[in-house]
C-alpha positions as CSV (number, residue, x, y, z in Angstrom):
1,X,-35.6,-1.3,0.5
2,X,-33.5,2.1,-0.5
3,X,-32.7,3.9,2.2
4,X,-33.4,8.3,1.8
5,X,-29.8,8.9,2.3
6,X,-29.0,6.0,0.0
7,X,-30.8,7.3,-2.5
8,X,-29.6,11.0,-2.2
9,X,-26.1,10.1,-1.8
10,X,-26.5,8.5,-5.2
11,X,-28.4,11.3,-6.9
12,X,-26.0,13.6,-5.5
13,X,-23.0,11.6,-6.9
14,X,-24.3,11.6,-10.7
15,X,-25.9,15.0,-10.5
16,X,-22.3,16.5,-10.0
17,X,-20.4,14.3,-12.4
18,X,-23.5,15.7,-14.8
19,X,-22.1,19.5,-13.8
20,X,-18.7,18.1,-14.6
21,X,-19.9,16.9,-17.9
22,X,-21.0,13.2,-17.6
23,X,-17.6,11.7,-18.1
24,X,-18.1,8.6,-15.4
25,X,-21.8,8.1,-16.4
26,X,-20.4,7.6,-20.2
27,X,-17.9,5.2,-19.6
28,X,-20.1,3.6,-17.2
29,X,-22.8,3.0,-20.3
30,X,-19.9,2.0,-22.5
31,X,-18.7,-0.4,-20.2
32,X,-22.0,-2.3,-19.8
33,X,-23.0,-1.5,-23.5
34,X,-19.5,-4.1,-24.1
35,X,-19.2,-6.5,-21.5
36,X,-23.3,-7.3,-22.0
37,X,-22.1,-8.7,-25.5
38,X,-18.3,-8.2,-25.4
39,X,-17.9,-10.7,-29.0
40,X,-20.5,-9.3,-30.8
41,X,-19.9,-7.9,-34.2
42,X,-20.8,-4.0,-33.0
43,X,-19.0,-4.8,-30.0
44,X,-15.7,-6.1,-31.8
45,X,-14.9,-3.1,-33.9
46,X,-16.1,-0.3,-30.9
47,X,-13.1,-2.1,-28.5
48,X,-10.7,-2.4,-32.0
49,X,-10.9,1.2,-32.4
50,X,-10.1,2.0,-28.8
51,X,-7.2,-0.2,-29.0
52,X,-6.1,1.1,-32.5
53,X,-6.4,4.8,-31.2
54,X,-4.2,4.2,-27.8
55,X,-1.9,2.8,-30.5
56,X,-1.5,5.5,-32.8
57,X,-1.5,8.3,-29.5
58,X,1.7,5.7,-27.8
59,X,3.4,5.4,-31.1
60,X,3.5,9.2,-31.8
61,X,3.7,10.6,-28.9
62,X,5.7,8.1,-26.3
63,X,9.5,8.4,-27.1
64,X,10.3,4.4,-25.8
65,X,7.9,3.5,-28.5
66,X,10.0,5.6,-31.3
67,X,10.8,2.8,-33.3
68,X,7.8,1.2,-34.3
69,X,6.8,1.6,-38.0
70,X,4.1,4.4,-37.8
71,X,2.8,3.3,-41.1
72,X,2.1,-0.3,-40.5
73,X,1.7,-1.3,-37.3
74,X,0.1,-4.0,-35.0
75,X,-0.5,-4.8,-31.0
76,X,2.1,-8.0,-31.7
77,X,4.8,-5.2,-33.1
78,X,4.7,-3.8,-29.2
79,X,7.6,-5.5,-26.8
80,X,6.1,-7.2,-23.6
81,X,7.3,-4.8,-21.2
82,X,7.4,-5.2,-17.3
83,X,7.4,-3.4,-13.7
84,X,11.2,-3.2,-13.8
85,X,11.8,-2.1,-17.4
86,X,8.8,0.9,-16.7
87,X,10.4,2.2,-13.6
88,X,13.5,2.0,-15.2
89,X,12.8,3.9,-18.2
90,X,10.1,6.3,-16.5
91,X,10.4,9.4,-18.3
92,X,10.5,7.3,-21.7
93,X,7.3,5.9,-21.1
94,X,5.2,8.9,-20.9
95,X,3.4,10.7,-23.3
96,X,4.9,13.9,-24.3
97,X,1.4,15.6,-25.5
98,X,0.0,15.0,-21.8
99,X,3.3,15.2,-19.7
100,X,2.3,18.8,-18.3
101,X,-1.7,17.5,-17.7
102,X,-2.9,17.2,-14.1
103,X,-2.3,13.8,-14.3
104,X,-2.8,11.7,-11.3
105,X,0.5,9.7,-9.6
106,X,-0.3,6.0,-8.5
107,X,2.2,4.1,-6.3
108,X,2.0,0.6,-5.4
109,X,4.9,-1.6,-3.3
110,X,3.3,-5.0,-4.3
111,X,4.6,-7.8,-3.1
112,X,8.7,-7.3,-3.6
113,X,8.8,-4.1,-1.4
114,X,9.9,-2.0,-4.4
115,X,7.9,1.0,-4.8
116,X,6.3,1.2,-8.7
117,X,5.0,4.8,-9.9
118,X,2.5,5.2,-12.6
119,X,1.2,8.6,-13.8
120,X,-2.4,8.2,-15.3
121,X,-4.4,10.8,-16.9
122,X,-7.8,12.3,-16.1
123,X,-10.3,10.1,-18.8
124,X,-8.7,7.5,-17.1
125,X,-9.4,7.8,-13.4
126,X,-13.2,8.1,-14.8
127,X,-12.6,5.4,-16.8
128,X,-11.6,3.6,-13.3
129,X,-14.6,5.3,-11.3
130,X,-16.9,3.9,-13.9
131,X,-15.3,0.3,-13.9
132,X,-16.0,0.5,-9.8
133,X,-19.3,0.9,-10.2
134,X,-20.4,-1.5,-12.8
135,X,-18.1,-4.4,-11.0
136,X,-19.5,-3.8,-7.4
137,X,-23.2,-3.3,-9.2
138,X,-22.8,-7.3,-10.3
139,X,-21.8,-8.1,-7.0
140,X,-25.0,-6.9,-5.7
141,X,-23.6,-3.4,-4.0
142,X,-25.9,0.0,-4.5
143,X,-24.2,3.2,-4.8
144,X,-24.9,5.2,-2.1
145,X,-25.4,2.4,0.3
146,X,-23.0,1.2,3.5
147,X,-19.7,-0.3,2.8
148,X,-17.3,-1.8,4.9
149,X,-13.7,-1.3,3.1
150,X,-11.3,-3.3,4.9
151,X,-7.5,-2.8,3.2
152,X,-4.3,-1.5,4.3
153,X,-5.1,2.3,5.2
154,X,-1.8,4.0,5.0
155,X,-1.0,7.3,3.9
156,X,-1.7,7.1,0.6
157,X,-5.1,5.9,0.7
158,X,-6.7,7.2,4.0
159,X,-9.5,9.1,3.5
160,X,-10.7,11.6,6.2
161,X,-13.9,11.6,7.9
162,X,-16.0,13.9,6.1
163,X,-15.1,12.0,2.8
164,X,-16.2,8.6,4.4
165,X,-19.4,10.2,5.7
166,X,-20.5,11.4,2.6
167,X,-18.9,8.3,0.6
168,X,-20.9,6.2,3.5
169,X,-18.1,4.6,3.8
170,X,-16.8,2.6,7.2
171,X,-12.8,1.9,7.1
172,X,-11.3,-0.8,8.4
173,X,-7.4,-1.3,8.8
174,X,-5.9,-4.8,8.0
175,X,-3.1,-4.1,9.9
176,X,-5.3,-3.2,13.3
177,X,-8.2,-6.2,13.1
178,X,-7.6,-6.1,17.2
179,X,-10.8,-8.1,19.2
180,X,-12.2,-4.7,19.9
181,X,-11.8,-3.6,16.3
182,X,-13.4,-7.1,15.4
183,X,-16.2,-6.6,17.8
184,X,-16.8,-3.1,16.5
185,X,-17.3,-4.4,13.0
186,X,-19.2,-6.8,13.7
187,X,-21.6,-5.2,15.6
188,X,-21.7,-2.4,12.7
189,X,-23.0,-5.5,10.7
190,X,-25.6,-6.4,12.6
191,X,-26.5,-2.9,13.2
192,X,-30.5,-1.8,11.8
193,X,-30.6,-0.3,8.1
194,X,-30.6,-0.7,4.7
195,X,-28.5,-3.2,3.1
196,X,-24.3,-3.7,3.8
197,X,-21.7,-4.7,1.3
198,X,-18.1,-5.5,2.1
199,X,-14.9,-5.0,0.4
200,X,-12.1,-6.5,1.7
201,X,-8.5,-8.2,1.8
202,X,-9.4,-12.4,1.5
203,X,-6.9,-12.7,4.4
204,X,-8.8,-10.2,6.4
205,X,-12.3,-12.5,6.3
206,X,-10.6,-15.0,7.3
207,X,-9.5,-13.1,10.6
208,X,-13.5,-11.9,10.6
209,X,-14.2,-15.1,10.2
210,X,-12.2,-16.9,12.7
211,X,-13.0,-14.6,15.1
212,X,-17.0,-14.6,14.4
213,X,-16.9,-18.5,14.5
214,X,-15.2,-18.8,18.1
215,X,-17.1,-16.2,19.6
216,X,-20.8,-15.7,17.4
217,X,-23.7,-17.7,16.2
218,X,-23.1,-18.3,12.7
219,X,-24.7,-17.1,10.7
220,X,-24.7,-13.8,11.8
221,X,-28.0,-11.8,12.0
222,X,-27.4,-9.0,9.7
223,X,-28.2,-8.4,5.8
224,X,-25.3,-8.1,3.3
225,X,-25.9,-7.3,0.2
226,X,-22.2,-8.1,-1.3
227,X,-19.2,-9.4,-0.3
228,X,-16.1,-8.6,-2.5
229,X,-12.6,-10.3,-1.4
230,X,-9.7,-8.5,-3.3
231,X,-5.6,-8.8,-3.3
232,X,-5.5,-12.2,-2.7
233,X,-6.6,-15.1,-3.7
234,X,-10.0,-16.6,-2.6
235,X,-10.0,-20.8,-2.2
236,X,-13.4,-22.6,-1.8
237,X,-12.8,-23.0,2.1
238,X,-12.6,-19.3,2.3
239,X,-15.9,-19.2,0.0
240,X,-17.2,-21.8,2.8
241,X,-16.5,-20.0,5.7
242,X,-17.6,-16.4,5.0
243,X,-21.2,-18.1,3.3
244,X,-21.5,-19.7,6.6
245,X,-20.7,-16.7,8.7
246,X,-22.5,-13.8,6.4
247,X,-25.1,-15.8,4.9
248,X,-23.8,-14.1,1.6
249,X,-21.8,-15.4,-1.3
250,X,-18.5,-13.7,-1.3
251,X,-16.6,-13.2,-5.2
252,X,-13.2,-12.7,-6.2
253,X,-12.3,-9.8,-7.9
254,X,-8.8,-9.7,-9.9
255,X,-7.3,-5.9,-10.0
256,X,-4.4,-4.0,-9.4
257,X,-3.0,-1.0,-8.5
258,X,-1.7,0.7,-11.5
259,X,-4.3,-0.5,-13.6
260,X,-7.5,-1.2,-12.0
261,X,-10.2,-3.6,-12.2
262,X,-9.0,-6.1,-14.6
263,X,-11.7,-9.4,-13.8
264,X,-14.5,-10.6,-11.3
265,X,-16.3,-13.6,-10.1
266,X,-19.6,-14.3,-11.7
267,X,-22.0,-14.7,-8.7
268,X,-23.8,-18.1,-8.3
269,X,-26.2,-17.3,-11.1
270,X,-23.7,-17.3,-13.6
271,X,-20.4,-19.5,-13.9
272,X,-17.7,-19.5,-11.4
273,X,-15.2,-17.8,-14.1
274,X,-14.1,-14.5,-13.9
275,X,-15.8,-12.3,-16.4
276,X,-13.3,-10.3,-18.2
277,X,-13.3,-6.6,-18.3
278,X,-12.8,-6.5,-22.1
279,X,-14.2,-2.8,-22.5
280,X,-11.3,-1.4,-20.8
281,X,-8.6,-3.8,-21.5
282,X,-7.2,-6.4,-23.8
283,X,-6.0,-9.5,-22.5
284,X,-3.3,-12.0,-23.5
285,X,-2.3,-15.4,-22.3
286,X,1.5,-15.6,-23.4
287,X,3.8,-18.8,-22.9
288,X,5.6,-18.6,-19.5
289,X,9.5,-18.7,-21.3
290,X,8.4,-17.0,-24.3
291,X,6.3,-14.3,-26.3
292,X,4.1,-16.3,-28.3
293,X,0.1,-17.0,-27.1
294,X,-0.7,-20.7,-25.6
295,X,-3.4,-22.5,-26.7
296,X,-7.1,-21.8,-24.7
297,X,-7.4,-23.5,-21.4
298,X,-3.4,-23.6,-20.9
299,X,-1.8,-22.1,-18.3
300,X,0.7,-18.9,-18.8
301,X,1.8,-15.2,-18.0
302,X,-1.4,-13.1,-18.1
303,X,-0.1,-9.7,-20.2
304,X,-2.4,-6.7,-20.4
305,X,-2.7,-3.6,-22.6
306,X,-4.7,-0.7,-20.6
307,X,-6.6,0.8,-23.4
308,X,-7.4,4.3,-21.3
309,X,-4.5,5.5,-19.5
310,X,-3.0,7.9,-22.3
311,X,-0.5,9.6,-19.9
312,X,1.5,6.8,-19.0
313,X,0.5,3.9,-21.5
314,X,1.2,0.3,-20.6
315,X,0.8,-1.9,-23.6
316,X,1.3,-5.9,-23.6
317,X,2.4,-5.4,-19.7
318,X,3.5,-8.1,-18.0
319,X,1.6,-8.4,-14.8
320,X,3.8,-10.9,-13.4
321,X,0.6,-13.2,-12.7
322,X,-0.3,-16.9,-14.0
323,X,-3.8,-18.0,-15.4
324,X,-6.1,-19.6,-18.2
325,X,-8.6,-18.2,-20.4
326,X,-11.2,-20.2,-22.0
327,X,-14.6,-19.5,-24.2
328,X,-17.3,-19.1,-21.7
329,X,-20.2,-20.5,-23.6
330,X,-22.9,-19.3,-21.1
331,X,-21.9,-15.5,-21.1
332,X,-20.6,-15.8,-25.2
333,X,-17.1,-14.4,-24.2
334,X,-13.5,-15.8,-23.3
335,X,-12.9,-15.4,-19.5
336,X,-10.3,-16.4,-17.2
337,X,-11.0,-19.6,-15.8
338,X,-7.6,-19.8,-13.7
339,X,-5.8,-17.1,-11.7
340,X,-2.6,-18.6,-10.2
341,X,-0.9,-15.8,-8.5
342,X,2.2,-14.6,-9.4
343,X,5.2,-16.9,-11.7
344,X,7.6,-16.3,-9.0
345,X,5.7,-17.7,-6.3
346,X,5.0,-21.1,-7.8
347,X,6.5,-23.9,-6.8
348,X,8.9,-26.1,-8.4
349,X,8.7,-30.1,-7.0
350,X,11.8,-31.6,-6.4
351,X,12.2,-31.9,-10.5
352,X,12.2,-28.7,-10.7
353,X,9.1,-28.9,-12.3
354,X,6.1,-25.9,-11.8
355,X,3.1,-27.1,-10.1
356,X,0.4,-24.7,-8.8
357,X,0.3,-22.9,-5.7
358,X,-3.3,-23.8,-5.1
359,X,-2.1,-26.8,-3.7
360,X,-1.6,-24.8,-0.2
361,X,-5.2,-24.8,0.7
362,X,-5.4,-28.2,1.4
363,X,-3.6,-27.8,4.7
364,X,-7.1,-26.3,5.8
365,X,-8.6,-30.2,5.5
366,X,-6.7,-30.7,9.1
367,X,-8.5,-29.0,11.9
368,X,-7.4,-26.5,14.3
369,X,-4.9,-24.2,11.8
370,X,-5.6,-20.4,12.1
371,X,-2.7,-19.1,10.0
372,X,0.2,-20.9,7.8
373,X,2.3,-19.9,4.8
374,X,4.7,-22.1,2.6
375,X,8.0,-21.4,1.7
376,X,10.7,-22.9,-0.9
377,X,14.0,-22.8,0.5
378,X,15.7,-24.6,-2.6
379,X,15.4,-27.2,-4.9
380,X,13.5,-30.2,-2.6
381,X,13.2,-28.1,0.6
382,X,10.3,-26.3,1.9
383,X,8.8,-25.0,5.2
384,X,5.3,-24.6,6.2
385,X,4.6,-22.7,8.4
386,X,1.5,-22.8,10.8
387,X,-0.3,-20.8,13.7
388,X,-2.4,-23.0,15.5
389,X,-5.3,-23.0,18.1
390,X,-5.7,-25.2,20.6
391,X,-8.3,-27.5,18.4
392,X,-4.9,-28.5,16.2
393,X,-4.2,-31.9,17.0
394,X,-0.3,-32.7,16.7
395,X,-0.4,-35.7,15.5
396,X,-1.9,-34.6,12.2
397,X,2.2,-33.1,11.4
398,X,3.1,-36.7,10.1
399,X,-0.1,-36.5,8.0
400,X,0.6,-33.0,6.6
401,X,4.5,-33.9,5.4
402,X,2.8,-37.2,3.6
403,X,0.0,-35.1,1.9
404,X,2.5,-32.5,0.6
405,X,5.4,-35.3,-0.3
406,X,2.6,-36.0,-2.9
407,X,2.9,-32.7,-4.9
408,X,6.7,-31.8,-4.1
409,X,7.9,-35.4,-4.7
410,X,8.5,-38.3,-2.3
411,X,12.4,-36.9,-1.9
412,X,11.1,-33.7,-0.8
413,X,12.5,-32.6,2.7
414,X,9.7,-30.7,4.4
415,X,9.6,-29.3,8.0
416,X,6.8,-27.7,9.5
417,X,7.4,-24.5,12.1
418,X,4.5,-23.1,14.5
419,X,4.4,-19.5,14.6
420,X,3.0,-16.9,17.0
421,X,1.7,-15.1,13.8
422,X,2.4,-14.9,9.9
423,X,3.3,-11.6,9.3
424,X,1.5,-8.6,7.0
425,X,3.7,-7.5,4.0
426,X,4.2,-3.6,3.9
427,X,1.0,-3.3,1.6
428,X,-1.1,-5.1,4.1
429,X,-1.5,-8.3,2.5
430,X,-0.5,-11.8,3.8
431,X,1.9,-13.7,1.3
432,X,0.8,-17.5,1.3
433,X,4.2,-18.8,-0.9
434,X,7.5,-17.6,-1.1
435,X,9.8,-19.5,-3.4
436,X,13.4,-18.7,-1.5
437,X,14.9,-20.9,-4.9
438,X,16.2,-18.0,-7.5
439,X,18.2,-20.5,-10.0
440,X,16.3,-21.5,-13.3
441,X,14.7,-25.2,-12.6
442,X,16.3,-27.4,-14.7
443,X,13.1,-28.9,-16.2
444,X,10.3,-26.6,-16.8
445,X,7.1,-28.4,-17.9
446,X,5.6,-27.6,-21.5
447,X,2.5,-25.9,-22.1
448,X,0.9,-29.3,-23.2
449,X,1.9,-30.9,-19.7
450,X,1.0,-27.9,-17.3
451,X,-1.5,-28.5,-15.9
């Protein structure tokens, strides 16, 4: 049932983007007109013409796109272009028609600690706004209704109380998950009222839930309408855990910060792939050594064009992340049925040779391991790294070493370290692999052999 202030926070929110002139609600229509039927014919030539446009505004107006041919042109005549080469070339990459706009400044450390600045203009923060709402509609959230936002709130992104209040909003730092912060949320959850969602880091349900399971009933008496894990990547124990603690399925959604919502989980009704937002940007799966597409199902760099920031436009950008599209023939569109993480966190075995980093979660088959993260050292070394309880049973360390000697080779030298705790990176997030091993591997698996 819709809660009063439920509702009126939502009316309230679309009454005053009406006053501003409907921009959100348009792109919100838009956006479910074209991902409803993203291949049909209609469909097709609405989302060429975007792209085409954003071409024609970047090629005449963005001076490091000077040299393409203005009078025959393609997306394939655009260079692959990445974090380093933008923030290198900063000024060249944005638009000199909207370079005096209000344009808003995103910054984002990601994983390497190096701070990345993108400048994006005002259609395309309510291009974002819109995207929001129509991802966290299919999770099952309600605008307007309770949600529990659990990220790293630093300066940046903190919003003050009023905004939260009127938002409806409750904030939750991943940095400060303390037992009384724990217990606080959790009785927030099972608190009287209309329906709860939950946004969150994965690694932060994983502290909810290893605290809920040593201390609460599972599963918990409370009604949650969504649960959306973000930044990290979700493995089916993590699925497991948080169904049995919530009651609720919990999706992954695939985003970033100088973009925005790029994919999301289907929820059980649908396939598990991630359904690809296709109305606001085009997607390519491009070899991982070289700029040419692989073939559907195969693994490689996943490359993105953002079709609506027109300040700063990123075309065929390199998000330094690994997946696999293929057709989804329930939903009639190509989705990403593989997110790996990011190319320079693989791991190479001991002949040099990628293999997935999802291998990781099956340390979570042994009992008693709270935390742990892997880590290459070099070519044939590695560390794992593991905080345990007091459930962990010892003897399972012989057990682990053969498990992993499977996937890094029999040669591999692995030694496991217990840890008081694994560390947060500055953005709040918990890294899972580091691959310490800089030098080229000597033999890189095709695209044929990959996976």
């Amino acid at each position: 049932m819709i809660g009063f202030f439920e509702w009126l926070r939502r009316a309230a929110f679309w009454s005053l983007d009406a006053l501003k002139g409907g921009q959100v609600r348009k792109h919100y229509l838009e956006i479910q007109s074209i991902l409803d039927e993203p291949e049909s014919e209609e469909n097709q030539k609405i989302r060429q013409k975007i792209l085409q446009d954003l071409l024609e505004h970047t090629i005449e107006t963005v001076p490091f796109y000077k040299d393409i041919d203005k009078s025959s042109f393609c997306l394939e005549d655009f260079p692959i272009v990445e974090k380093q080469m933008v923030r290198e070339n900063f000024d060249q990459f944005q638009s000199e028609l909207l370079v005096n706009e209000n344009n808003y400044t995103v910054t984002t450390s990601g994983s390497t600690g190096k701070p990345f600045k993108l400048l994006q203009n005002k259609d395309k923060k309510a291009r974002n706004s819109a995207d929001t709402f129509f991802f966290a509609e299919q999770a099952g959230y309600r605008l307007g209704s309770r949600l529990f936002y659990l990220r790293l709130w630093d300066k940046q992104y903190q919003k003050n109380r009023l905004l939260t209040l009127v938002q409806n909003m409750a904030t939750y730092s991943v940095d400060d998950l303390t037992e009384n912060n724990l217990a606080r949320l959790v009785k927030e959850l099972q608190s009287k009222g209309p329906g709860k969602s939950i946004l969150a880091y994965t690694s932060a349900l994983e502290t909810i839930c290893t605290y809920v399971e040593h201390d609460h009933q599972t599963p918990l008496d409370c009604k949650i309408d969504s649960i959306i894990a973000v930044a990290e990547a979700l493995s089916p124990n993590t699925q497991e855990r948080v169904k049995n603690c919530f009651g609720t399925e919990v999706i992954s959604r695939y985003s970033n910060s100088e973009n925005g919502i790029l994919a999301q989980q289907r929820t059980k009704n649908f396939t598990e792939n991630f359904q690809v937002n296709w109305a606001s940007y085009h997607i390519e799966i491009l070899d991982l050594n070289k700029d040419r597409p692989v073939k559907e199902g195969q693994t490689g760099r996943i490359v993105i064009t953002d079709l609506f920031n027109y300040a700063m436009p990123l075309i065929r950008y390199d998000t330094g992340d690994v997946g696999a599209m293929e057709y989804d023939a329930k939903n009639k569109a190509m989705a990403l049925t593989k997110i790996e993480g990011r190319k320079m966190d693989m791991f190479t075995n001991t002949k040099g040779e990628y293999i997935s980093s999802h291998i990781i979660h099956h340390i979570l088959q042994f009992g008693g391991i709270d935390q742990f993260q892997f880590v290459q050292e070099t070519n044939g070394e590695y560390i794992i790294k593991m905080k345990v309880s007091l459930q962990y049973d010892y003897a399972d360390e012989a057990r682990i070493r053969q498990r992993y000697a499977t996937y890094f080779g029999e040669d591999a030298m692995i030694r496991i370290e217990y840890v008081e705790d694994i560390p947060l990176l500055p953005s709040g997030k918990r890294k899972l692999v580091i691959n310490k091993w800089q030098q080229t591997p000597a033999n890189i698996l095709s695209e044929e052999s990959f996976d």
